[in-house]
N, C-alpha and C positions, 0 to 999 in steps of 0.2 A: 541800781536794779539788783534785785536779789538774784544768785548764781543756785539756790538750792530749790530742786526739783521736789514733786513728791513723790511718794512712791505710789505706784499703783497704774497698772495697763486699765484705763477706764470704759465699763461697755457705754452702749450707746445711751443707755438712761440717765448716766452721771454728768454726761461732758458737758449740757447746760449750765452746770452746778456751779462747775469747776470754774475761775477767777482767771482764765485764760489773759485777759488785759493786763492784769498786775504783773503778771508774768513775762508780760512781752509781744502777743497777738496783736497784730494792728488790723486785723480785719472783725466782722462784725462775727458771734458766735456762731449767728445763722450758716455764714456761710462755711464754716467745720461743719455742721450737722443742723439739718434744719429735717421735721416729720415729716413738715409739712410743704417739704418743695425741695427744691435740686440743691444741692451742697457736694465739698470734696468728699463728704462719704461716698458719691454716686461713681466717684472714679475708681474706686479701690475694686479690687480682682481679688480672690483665692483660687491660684497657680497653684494644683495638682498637692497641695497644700504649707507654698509656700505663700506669699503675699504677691501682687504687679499691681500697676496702676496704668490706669490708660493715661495717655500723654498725646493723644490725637483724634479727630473728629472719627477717624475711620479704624479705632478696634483695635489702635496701635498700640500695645506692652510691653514696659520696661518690669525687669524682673532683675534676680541675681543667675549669672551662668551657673552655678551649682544647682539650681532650681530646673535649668533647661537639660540639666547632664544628662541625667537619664535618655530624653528625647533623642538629643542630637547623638549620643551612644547607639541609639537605637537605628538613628537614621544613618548612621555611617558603616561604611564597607573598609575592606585595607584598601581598597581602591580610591572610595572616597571618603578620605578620611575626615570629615568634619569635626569632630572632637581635639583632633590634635590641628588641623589646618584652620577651623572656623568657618563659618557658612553667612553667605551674603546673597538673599536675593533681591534684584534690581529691580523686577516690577514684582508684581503679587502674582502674576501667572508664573513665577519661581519659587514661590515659598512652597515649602512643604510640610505635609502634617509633620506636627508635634507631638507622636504614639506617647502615651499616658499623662499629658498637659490636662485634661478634663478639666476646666476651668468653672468659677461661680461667684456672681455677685448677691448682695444681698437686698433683696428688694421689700421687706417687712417684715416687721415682729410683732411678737405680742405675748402677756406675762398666761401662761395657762397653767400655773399654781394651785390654783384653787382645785382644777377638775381633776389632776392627777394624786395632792393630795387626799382629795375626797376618795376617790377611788381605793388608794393608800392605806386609809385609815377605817375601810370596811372590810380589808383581808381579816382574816379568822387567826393566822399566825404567824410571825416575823416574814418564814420565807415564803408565806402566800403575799405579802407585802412586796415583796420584791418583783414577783411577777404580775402584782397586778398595777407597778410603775410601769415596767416594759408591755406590759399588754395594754393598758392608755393612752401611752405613748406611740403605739402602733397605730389606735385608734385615730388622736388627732394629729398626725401626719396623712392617715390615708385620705382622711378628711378634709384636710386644708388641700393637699392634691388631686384630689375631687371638683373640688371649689372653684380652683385657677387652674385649668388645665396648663403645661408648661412649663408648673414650678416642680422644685424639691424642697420636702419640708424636712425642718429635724428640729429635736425639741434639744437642748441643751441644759442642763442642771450647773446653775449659776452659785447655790451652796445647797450641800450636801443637805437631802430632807428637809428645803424651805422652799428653792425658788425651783421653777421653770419655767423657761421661755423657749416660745417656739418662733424660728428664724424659717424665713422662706426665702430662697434661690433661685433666681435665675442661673440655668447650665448652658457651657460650653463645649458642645463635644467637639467641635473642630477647632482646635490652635492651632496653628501654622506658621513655622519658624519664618524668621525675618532676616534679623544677621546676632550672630554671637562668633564673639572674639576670639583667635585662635589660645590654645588651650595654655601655651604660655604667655598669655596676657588675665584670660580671664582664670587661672587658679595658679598667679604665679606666685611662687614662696611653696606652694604644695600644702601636703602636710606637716612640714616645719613651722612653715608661720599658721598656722589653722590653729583658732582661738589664742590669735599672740597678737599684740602692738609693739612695737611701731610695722604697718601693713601698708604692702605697696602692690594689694592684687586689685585688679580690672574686673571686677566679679559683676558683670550685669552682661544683661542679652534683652533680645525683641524682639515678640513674637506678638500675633494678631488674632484677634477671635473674629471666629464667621460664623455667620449663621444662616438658615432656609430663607429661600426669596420672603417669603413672609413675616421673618423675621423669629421664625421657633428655633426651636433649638434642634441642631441638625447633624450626623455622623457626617464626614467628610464628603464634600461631593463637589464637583468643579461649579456645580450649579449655586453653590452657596456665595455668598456678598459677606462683604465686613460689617463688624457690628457696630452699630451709630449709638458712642455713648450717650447718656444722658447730661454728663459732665464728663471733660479732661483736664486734666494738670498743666497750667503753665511750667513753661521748662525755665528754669531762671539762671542763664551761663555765668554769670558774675559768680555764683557760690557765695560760700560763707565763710566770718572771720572768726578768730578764737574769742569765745564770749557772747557769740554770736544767740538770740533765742530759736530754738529749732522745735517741732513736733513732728510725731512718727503716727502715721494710720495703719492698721493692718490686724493679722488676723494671727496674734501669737499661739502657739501650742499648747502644754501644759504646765500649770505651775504648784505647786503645793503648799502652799504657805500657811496656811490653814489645818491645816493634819497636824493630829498628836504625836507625841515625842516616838509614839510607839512605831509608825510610818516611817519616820527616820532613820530608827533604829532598823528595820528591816532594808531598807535602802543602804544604809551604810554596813551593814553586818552580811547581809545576802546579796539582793537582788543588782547593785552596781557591782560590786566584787566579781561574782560569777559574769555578770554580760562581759565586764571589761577583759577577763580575764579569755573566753571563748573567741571573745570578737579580734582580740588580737593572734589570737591561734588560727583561727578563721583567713586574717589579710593575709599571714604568712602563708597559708596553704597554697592560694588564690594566685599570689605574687609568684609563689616559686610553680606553680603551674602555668603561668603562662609567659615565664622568660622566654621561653623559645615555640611560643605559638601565641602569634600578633594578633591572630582571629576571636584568640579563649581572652585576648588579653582585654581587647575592643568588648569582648558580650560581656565579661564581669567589670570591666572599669568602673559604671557606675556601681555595682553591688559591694566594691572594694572602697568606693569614696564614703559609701552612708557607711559602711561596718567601723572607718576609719574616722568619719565625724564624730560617730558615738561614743568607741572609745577613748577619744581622747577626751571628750564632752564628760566622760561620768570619772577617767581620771581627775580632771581636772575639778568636780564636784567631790571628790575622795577625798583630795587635799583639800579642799576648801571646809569640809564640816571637820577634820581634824584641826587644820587650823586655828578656826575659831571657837572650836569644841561646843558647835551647834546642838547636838544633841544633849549635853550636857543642861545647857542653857535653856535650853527646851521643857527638858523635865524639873529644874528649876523653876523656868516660869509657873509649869502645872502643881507646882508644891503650894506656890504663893498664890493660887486662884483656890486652889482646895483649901487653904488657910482663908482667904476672903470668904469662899461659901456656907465653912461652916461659923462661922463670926456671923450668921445673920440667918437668924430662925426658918424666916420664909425661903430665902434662898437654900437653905442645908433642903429643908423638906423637899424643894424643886429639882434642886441639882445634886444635891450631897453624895449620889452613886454614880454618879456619871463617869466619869473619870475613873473608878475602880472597874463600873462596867466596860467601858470602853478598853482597858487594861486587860481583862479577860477575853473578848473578842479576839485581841492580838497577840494573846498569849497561844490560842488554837494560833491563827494564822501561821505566828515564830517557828510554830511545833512542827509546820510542813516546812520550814526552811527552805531550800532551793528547787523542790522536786515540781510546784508549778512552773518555775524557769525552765526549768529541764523538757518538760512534755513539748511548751510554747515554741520552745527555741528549736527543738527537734525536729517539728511539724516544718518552721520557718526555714532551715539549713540543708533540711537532706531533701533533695526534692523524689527518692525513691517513696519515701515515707507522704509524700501529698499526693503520687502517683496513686500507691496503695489506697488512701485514704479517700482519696474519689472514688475508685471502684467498690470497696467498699460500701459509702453510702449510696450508690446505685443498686448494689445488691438489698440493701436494707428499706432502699425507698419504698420500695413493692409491700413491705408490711405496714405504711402509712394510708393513713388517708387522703382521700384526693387534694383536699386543700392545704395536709400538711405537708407531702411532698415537696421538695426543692421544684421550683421552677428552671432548674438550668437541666433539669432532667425531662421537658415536658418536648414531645415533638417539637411545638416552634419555635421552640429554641436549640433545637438541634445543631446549628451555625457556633451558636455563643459556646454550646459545649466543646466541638472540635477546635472551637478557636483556644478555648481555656485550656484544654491537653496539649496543644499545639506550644502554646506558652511556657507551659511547665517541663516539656519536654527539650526549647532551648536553652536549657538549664542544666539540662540531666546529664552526669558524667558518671558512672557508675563507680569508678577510681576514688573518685570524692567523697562519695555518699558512704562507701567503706568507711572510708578513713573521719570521716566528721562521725558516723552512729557509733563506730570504734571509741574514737574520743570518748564522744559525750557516754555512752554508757559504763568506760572505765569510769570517767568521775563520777558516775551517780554510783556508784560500786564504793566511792569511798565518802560518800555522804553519811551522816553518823547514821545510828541506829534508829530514832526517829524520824528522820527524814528515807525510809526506806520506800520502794516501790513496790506494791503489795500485787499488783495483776500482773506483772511481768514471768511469768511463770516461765516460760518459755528460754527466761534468761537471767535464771535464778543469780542473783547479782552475789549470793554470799560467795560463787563460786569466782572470782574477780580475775583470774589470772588472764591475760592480757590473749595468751594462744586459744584460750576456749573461745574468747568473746569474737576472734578474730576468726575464726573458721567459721562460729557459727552467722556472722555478718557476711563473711562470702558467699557461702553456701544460698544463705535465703535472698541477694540480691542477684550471684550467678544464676542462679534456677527459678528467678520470678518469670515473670511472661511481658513487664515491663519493658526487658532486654529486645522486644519486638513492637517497634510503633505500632505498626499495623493489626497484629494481632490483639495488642493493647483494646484502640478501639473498637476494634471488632466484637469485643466484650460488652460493650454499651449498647448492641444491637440486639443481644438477645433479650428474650423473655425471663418472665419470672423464673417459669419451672427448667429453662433450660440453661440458665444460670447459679440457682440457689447450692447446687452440686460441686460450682468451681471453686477452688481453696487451696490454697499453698500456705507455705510457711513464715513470707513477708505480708501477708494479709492477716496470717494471724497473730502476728508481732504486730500489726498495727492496730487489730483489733482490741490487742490487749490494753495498748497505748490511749484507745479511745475509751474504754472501758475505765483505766484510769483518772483520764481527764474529766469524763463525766459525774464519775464517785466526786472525789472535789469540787464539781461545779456544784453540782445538788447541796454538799455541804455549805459551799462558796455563797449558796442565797440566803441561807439563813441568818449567816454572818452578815451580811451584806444589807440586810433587811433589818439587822439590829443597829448595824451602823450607821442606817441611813435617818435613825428618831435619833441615836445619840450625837453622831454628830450635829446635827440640828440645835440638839438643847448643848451641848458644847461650845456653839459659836455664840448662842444667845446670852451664857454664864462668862462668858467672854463677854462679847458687849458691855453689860452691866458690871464687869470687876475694873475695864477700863473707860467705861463712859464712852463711849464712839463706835462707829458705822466703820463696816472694813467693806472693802473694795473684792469681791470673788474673784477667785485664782482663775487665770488665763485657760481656757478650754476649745479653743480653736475659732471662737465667735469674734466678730469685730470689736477691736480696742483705739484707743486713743492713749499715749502717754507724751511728756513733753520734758524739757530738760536745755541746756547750754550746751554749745562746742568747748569742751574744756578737756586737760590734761589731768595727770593724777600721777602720783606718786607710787608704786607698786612695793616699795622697797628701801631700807634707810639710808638718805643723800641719794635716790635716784628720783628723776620726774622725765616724763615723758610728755610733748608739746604735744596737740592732737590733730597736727595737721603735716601729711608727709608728702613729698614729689616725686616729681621723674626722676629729679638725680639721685634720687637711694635707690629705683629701681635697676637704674644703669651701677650702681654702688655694689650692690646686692647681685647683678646679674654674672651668669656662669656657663660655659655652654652647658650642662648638661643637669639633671635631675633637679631638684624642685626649684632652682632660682633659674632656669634657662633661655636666656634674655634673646626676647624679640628681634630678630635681627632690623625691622623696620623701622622698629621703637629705636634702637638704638642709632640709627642712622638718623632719624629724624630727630634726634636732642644733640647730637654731634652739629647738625647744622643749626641747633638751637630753632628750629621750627615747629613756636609755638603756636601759631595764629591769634585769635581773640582768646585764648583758656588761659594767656599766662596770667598770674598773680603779681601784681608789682612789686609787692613788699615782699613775696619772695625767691623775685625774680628766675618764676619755674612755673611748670604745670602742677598744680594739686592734686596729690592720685588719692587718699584716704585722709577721714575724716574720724574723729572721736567725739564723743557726747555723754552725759549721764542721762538718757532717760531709762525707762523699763520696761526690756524687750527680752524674749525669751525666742523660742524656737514656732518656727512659723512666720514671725517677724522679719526673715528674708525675704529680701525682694520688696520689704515696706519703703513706701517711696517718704525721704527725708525733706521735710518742707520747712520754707522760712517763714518770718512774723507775717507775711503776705500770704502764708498761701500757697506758695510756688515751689516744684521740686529743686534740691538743690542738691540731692543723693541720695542712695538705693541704701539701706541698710542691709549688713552681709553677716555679720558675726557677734562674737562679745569679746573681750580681753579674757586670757584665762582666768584670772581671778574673780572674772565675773560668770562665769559656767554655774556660781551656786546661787546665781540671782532662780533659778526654780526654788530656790527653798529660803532666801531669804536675800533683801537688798537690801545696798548701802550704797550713801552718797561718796566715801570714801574710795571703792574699788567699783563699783557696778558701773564699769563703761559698755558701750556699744561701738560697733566700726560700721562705718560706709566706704563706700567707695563716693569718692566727690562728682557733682554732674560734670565738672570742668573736662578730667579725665575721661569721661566716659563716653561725651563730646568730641575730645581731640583723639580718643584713638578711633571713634565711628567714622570721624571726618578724612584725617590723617593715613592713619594705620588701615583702614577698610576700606577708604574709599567711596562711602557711603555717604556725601553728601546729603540725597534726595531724602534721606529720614531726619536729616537737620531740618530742613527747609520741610516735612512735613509735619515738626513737633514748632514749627514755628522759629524758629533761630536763626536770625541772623547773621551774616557771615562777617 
């Protein structure tokens, strides 16, 4: 049997194609994906946007605990602290909502290319092209939502100015936690082993979708029932051996693989540099604020875990394009496609500017260097600056027209507005928000001379000395009106004419901010409308210089990829096996900070009680698994299945050297990690005491 994968996360159009049998499938293709009737597609979930899979008749999901964090952050108190203790409920009248789990399966698609390009290609110029994609795109979602009451539509762009497809959703607004592992089980290793192998964390949870007696989809309400999948996953305890064939279902994030060198280039020269560089100044702040306050420590946990996946995710792609001096290679490639084009008359006439034009597009883009990170990140960080920025467009909604006013500003939804302030406002530390617009406006102060900020008037940046910026930040968050909940909203209540009058000095620092961002955007379509014919005729001059069909970069839609449980070599004379156990967890275990070993765990491998999850051959429980297929971000919580069919692990992560599988794979370093089902079985059973979801995913004892 062949050990090499291929590359590429496949959508639903392809997976017929694909030779699945040669490969090691022993089931028929139907049942991976059939159009025309129920298959393991039917079990697959998008969790709040990682991947779950139902694994029970009644609505039951297995996910990765990094995917529930947020939830269970949410739902816990210092009293009860579920994040750090774990949470178990015994029947379903215990489970508790899962706050921002908003769950969706995909229940149809369909290629609507034609209408959108039609539409496309009667704009008058580049950037009326751009809006009159997003303005069709509007059209057939309102459409298909119209159609089937129930669903959510969205169109997706499968390659850039050729394809689109419009995917329809079935939603879940009530998830409801089930039981997730205490937090030294399900993120143990921390952020030490976080995109690293050899991996001995417990990374999954189980939570349950419900919905209205009737079966729509329904906000939380005790009146709601579980939802009756259409298909569930057999749960298969045996697991899998090294060699083993495995495939991955789910819904990965972004990939780029397809973009010119010029893309890269701004990734590697700006846009990772700068996140990486914020986001780690960012955890620090967070961490040393809430040493000595459990409560700030419990609301940002989660906000400190995503800040601290990314950067390590974009470090760990930093190293990888130097390493392999990807960009380099990159514009390499595009030398010898340009030498292919013009070697052949009809092709030069077709494509012969493409690639120069394309060059010029991203020459503007390079020219703004960091200052759209800068706006994005600002808006995203300081939550004074979103406070601001809502009232704002409350003030300004009043000069729109009725249909294009925001709907979160309309009487009935009055509820959803106070809830949205209400949100933003558990966030708000005005201490913080100093010191982050501090920061980030010293750096944009030492952004060269093209990368300047041209509306900030207010905060004329040549004057950069660290005392002006810092008074003038206190001043305009001391003396906003934000500093008063209450009067905040009270703000929302008034009228046109008795509002158009209020104005302070952090509304007008945000106004300027928005005025900014907007200049850019307006620019941003024109570009974007250029890019969206060139890259098109880009892929297609592709095609024909390499003779073959490429597989479109992961965009958050259902994929399929496939691969072996195999080791890899990271490093010279070192290899790594891809399968680890209990004993390196108990190896590895410390009382205190990222390895902080379970005390149940450890009592329970002291007396060697494994029940049915030990492994003979090697004689332990299996806690993580290793593979080469191609998964990217999103792809947590994909449930990892063998030649049959069956779960046999939750996929969690990548190896570090596989962080630059967004921008390019290989069969040599591009591995993946799970967590094994064996482990995740014995610490439900064991460790939690949760028999009753063994015995209701089918398992026995």
């Amino acid at each position: 049997m062949s050990f090499k994968p291929d590359e590429g996360m496949y959508p639903l159009s392809e997976i017929r194609k694909l030779d699945l049998k040669a490969a090691g499938l022993k089931i028929d293709i139907n049942e991976v994906y059939n159009p025309d009737g129920i298959s393991l597609i039917d079990a697959l979930v998008n969790v709040g946007g990682c991947t779950g899979s139902f694994v029970s008749k009644d609505g039951l999901i297995i996910t990765n605990h990094h995917c529930s964090f947020g939830a269970v952050s949410r739902a816990s108190t210092t009293e009860k602290n579920y994040l750090e203790n774990g949470f178990k409920a015994s029947t379903t009248e215990e489970e508790i909502p899962a706050q921002g789990m908003i769950s969706k399966i995909t229940v149809g698609y369909e290629d609507v290319s034609e209408q959108i390009l039609e539409a496309a290609n009667e704009a008058k110029n580049v950037s009326g092209r751009t809006d009159a994609i997003r303005k069709k795109i509007k059209e057939i979602t309102k459409e298909a939502e119209e159609k089937q009451p129930g669903i959510v539509a969205e169109v997706s762009e499968m390659f850039s100015g050729q394809t689109y497809i419009l995917f329809k959703y079935q939603i879940f607004k009530d998830v409801r936690l089930v039981y997730v592992p205490p937090r030294n089980i399900g993120e143990f290793g921390g952020e030490s082993d976080n995109w690293v192998w050899p991996r001995h964390t417990g990374d999954f949870s189980f939570v349950r979708a419900y919905v209205a007696p009737d079966g729509s989809p329904a906000e939380y309400s005790k009146d709601n029932i579980p939802f009756k999948p259409k298909r569930y996953l057999k749960v298969n305890p045996n697991g899998v051996d090294e060699g083993d064939f495995i495939f991955i279902l789910g819904y990965p994030g972004r990939t780029f693989r397809h973009q010119p060198s010029q893309f890269l280039m701004m990734q590697q020269n700006y846009s990772m540099p700068y996140i990486q560089n914020l986001y780690q100044w960012l955890i620090k702040l967070y961490e040393e604020r809430g040493e000595n306050d459990p409560e700030f420590a419990l609301d940002f946990a989660s906000r400190i875990k995503g800040l601290a996946n990314t950067e390590k995710n974009y470090r760990g792609k930093l190293k990888g394009l130097h390493r392999l001096d990807l960009l380099d290679k990159k514009q390499k490639e595009e030398k010898e496609l340009q030498k292919f084009i013009e070697n052949d008359k009809q092709l030069k006439e077709k494509y012969g500017d493409v690639l120069g034009n394309i060059k010029m597009v991203y020459d503007e883009i390079l020219q703004l260097g960091r200052v759209p990170l800068f706006l994005s990140q600002l808006m995203r960080h300081a939550t004074s600056i979103r406070l601001a920025a809502l009232l704002n467009d409350y003030r300004e909604q009043f000069k729109l027209s009725e249909s294009e006013r925001p709907s979160i500003f309309k009487e009935d939804n009055r509820k959803e507005l106070i809830k949205r302030i209400d949100d933003i406002y558990s966030f708000f530390y005005p201490e913080l928000d100093k010191k982050i617009i501090t920061k980030m406006l010293l750096d944009a102060a030492s952004f060269p001379e093209g990368e300047r900020l041209t509306k900030l008037e207010a905060f004329p940046l040549e004057d950069n000395t660290k005392n002006r910026i810092d008074e003038n930040v206190d001043n305009m968050i001391s003396n906003s009106v934000i500093n008063n909940k209450e009067a905040y909203k009270a703000l929302f209540e008034k009228s046109e004419e008795e509002i158009k009058d209020f104005n302070e000095p952090l509304l007008q620092f945000v106004a300027a901010i928005e005025a900014e961002r907007k200049h850019l955007e307006e620019a941003g379509k024109e570009r974007e409308g250029k890019l969206n014919l060139l890259l098109a005729e880009f892929m297609d001059a592709k095609k024909v210089w390499l003779n073959k069909a490429f597989i479109p970069d992961a965009n958050g839609t259902l994929r399929l990829t496939y691969g072996y449980v195999r080791g890899y070599a990271p490093s010279d004379a070192v290899y790594f096996k891809p399968i680890t156990t209990l004993g390196g967890v108990i190896e590895k275990g410390e009382e205190t900070g990222d390895y902080k070993l379970n005390e149940k765990v450890k009592e329970l491998f002291k007396k060697k009680n494994f029940g049915r999850f030990k492994n003979e051959k090697l004689n332990d429980v299996p806690v993580a698994i290793l593979y080469n297929t191609d998964t990217s971000g999103g792809n947590s919580g994909s449930p990892i299945l063998n030649a049959h069919g069956e779960i046999i692990g939750v996929n969690f992560d990548r190896a570090f050297e596989a962080t630059i599988n967004d921008f390019v794979w290989s069969e040599d370093y591009s591995r993946s990690i799970g967590v094994d089902i064996r482990y995740v079985l014995w610490v439900t059973q064991k460790v939690g005491g949760a028999d009753f979801l063994l015995k209701e995913m089918g398992v026995k004892l």
